[in-house]
C-alpha positions in Angstrom: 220.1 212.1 233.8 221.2 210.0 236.9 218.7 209.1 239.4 219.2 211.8 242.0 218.2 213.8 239.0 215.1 211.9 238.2 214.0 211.6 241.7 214.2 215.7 242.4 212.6 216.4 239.2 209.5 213.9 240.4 209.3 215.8 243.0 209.0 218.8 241.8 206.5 217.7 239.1 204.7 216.2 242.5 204.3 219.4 244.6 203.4 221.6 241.5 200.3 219.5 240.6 199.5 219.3 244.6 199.5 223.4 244.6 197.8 223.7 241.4 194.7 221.2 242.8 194.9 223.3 246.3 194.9 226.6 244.4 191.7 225.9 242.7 190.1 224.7 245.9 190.0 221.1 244.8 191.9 218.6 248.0 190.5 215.4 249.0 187.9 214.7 251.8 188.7 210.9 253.4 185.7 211.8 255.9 182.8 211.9 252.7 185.2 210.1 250.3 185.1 213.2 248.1 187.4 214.4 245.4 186.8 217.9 247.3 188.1 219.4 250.4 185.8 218.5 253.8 184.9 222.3 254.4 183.7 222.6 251.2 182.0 219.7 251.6 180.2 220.3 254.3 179.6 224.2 254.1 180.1 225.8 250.8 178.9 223.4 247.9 176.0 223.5 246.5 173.3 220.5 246.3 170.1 219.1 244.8 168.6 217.4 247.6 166.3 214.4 246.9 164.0 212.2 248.8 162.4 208.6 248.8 159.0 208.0 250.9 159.0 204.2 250.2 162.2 202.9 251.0 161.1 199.5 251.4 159.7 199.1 247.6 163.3 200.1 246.5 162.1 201.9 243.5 163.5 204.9 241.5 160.5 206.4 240.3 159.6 207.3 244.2 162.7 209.8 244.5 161.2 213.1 244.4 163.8 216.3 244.2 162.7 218.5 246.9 164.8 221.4 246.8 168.4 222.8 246.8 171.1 223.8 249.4 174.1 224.7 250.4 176.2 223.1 252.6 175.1 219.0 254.2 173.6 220.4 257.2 171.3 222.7 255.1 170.6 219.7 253.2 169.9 217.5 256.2 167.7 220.2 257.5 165.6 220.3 254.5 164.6 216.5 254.3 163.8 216.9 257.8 161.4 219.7 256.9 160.4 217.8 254.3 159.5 214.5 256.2 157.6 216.5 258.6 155.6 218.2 255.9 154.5 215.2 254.8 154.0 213.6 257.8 156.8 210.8 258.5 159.3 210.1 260.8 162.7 211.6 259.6 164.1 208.4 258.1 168.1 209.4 257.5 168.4 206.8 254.8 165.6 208.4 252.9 167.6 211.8 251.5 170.5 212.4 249.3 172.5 215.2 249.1 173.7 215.6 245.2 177.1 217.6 244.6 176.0 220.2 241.7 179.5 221.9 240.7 179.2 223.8 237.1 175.8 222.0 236.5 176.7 218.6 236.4 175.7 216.4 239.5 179.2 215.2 240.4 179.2 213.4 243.8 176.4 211.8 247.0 176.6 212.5 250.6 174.7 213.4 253.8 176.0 215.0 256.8 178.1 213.0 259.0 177.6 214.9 262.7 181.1 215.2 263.8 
């Protein structure tokens, strides 16, 4: 094969696997550093959202799962609830949204206002 051969045939290999990653919904997201696209991101996944009252003490057993939701804002707004419940200032550094995708916890953000 000569190289002009090579290079087309690269190519093609290159922009099949790009439409078979976009055709199952799966594209990068630079903004959240995500394996997933941003709107799905930020609207349509689905998370575990957790929350830590002691920051300060740094310790894992004080994480406390406090619901589920879908989409970052959703999640935001539920720590928020949350801290109020319990009486604390919303502390943004104190929730985690968890990427749940087939079961498995797969990735960690929190809404970045854009």
């Amino acid at each position: 094969m000569t190289d002009g051969h090579v290079s087309i045939k690269l190519a093609s290999l290159a922009a099949a696997a790009s439409l078979g990653l976009n055709s199952c919904g799966v594209g990068s997201c630079s903004t959240y550093a995500s394996d997933y696209s941003c709107s799905y991101v930020e609207n349509d996944a689905e998370y575990e959202v957790w929350y830590w009252r002691n920051l300060d003490r740094d310790d894992d057993a004080d994480e406390t799962l406090i619901g589920r939701a879908v989409g970052l804002r959703m999640c935001e707004d539920n720590a928020r609830a949350f801290a109020a419940a319990i009486g604390e200032d919303f502390n943004y550094r104190a929730y985690i949204c968890v990427l749940m995708k087939d079961g498995m916890r797969m990735e960690k953000h929190r809404f970045i206002e854009t």
